[in-house]
Backbone as a ProteinNet text record, in pm:
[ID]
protein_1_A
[PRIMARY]
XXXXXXXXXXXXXXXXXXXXXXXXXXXXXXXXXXXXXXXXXXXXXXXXXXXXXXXXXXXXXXXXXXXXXXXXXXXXXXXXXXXXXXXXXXXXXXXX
[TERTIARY]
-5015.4	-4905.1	-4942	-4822.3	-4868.7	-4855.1	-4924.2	-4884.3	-4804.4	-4730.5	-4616.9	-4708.6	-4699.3	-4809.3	-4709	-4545.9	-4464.6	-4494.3	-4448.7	-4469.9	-4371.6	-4398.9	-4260	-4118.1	-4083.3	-3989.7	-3931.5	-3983	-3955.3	-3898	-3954.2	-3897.3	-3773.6	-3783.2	-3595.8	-3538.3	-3526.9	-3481	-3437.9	-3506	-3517.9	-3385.4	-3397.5	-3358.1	-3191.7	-3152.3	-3010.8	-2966.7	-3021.6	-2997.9	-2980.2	-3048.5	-2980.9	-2879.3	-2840.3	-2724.4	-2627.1	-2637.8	-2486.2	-2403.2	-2303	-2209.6	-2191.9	-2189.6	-2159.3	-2198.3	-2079.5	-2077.4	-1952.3	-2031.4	-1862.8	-1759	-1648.5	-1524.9	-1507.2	-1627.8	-1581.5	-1515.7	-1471.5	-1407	-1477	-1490.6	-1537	-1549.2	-1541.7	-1519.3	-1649	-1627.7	-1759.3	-1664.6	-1807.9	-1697.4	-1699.9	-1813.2	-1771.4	-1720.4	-1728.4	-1687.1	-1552.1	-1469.9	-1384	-1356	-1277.8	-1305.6	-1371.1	-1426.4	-1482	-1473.1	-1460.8	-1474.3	-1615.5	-1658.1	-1763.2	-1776.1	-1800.8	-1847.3	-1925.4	-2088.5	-2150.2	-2277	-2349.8	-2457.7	-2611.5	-2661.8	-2815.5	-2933	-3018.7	-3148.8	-3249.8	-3377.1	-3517	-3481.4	-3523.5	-3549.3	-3408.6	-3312.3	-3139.5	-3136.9	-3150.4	-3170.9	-3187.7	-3342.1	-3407.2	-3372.1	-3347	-3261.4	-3171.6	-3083	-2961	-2946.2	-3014.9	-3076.7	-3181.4	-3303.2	-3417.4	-3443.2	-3485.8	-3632	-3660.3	-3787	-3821.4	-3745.1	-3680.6	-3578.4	-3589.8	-3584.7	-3505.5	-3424.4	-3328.9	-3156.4	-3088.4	-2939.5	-2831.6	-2687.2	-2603.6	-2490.9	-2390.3	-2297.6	-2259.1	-2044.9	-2002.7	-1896.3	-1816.5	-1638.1	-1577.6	-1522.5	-1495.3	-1383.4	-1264.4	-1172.6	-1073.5	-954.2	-985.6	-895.9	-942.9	-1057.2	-1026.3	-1066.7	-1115.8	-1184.6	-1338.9	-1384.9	-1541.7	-1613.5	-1682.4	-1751.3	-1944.2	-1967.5	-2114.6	-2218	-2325.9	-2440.5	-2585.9	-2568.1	-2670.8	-2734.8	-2838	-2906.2	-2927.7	-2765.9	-2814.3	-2744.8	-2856.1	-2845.9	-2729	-2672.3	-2551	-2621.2	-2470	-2520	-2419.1	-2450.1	-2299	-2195.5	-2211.2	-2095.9	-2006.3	-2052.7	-2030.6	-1886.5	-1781.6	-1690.5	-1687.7	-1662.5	-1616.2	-1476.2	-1380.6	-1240.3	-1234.3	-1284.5	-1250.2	-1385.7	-1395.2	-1525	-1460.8	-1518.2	-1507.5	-1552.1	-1499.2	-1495	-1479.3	-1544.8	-1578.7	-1380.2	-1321.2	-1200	-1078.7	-1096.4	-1040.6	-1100.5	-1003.7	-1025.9	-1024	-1100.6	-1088.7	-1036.2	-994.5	-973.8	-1068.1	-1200.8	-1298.2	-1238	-1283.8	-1234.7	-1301.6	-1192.4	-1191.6	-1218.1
-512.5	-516.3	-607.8	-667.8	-801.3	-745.2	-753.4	-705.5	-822	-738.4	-813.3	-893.6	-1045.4	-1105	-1142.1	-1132.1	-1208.9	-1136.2	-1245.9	-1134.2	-1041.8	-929.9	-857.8	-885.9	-1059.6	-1122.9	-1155	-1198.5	-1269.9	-1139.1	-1009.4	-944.5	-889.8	-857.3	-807.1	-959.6	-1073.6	-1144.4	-1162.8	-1141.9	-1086.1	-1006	-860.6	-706.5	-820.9	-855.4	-885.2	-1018.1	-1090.1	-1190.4	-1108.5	-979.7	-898.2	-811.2	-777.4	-696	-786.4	-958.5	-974.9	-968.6	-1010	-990.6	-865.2	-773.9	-635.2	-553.4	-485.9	-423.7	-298.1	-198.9	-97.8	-168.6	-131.8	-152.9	-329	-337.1	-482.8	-452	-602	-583.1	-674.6	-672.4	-756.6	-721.3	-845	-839.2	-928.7	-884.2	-932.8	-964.2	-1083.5	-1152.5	-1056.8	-947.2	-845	-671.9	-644.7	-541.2	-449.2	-558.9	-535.1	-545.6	-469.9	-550	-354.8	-356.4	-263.3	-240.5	-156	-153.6	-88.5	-170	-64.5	8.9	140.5	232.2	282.8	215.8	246.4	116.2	83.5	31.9	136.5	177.9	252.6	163.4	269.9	173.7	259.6	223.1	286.1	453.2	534.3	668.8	733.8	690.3	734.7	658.2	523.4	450.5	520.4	561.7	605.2	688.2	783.5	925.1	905.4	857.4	816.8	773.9	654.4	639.3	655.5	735.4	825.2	722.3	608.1	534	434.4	390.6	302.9	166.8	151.4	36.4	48.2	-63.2	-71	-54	-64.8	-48.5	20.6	58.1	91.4	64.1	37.2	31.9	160.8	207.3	328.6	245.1	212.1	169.8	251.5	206.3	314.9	158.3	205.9	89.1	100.9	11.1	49.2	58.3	-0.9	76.3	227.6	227.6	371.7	497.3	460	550.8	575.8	587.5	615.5	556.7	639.3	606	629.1	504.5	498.6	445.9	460.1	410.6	314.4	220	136.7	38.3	-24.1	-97.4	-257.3	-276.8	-396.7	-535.8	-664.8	-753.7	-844.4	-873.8	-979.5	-1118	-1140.9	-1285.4	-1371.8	-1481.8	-1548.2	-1553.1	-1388.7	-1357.9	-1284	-1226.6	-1128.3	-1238.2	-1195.3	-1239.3	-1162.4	-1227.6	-1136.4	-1152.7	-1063.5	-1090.5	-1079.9	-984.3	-937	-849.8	-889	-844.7	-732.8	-649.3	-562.3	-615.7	-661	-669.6	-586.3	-452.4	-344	-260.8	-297.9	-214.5	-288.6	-413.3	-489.9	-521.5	-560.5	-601.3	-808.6	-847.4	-1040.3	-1073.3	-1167.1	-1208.4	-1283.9	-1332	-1454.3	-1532.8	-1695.7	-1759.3	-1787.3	-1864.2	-1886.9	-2003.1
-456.4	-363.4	-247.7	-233.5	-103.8	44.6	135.9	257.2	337.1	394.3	492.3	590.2	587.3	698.3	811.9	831.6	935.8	1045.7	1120.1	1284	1291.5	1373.4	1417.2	1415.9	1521.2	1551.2	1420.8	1365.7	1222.2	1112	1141	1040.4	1065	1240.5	1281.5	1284.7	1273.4	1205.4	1078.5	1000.3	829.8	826	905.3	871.8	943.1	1045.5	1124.4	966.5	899.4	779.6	695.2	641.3	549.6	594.7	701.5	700.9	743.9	786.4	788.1	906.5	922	934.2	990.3	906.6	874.6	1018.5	1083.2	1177.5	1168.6	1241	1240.5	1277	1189.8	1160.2	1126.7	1075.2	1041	871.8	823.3	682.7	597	485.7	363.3	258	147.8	-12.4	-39.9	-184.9	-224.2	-388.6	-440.9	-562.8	-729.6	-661.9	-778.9	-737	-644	-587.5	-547.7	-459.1	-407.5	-284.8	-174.4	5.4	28	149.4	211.1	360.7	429.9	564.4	589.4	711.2	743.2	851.7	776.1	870.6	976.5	942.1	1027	984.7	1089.8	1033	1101.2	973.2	1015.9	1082.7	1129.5	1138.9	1139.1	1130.7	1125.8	1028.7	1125	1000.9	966.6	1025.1	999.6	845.3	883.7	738.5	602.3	613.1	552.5	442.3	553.2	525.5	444	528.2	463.6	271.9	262.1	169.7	46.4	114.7	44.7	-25.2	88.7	29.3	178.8	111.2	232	255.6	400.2	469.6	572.9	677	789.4	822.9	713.6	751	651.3	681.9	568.3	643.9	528.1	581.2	527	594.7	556.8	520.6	418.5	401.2	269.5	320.6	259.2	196.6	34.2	-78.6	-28	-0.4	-19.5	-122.7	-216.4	-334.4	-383.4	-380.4	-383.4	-273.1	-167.5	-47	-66	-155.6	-210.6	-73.1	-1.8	83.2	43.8	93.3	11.4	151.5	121	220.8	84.1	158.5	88	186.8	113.6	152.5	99.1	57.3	-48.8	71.7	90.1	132.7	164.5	248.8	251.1	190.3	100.1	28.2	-19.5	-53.5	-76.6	-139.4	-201	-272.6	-184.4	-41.6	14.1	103.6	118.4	248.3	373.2	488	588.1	630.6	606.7	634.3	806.4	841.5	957.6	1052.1	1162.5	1240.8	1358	1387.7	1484	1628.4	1712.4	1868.7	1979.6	1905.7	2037.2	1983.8	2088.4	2049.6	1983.4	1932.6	1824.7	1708.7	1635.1	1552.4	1520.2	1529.6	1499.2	1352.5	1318.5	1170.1	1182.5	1099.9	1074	1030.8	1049.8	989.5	847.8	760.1	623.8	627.9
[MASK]
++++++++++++++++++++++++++++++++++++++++++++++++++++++++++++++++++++++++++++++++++++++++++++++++

């Protein structure tokens, strides 16, 4: 097993590149999934928990075709869209 050699800076860099976008009440689709809102974003041992394994993070999002609300830990990537970002007590449309 390889040990992590990055600095600190470099890995909450890492952890903010894998989650994205992705903020409460933001929106997004992905090109095999469907669109999602999200619910919550985790961190450190909430994460964890949440999940039951080792992470930094999780995201806690509901489908919307069908409501299924789920918590994971899987990476934003370029399949992922962001329709819409959360601005505190709005909602933004991103651009396309």
């Amino acid at each position: 097993m390889a040990l992590n050699t990055m600095p600190p800076s470099s890995a909450g860099q890492d952890v903010e590149a894998e989650i994205g976008p992705r903020a409460a009440g933001a929106f997004y689709s992905t090109d095999m999934g469907g669109t999602f809102e999200v619910l919550a974003v985790l961190r450190g041992e909430e994460a964890r928990a949440a999940v039951n394994r080792r992470t930094d993070w999780a995201v806690t999002t509901r489908h919307l075709a069908t409501d299924n609300v789920t918590t994971h830990c899987m990476a934003w990537t370029t399949s992922d869209h962001l329709i819409c970002r959360s601005t505190g007590s709005a909602v933004e449309v991103a651009a396309r």
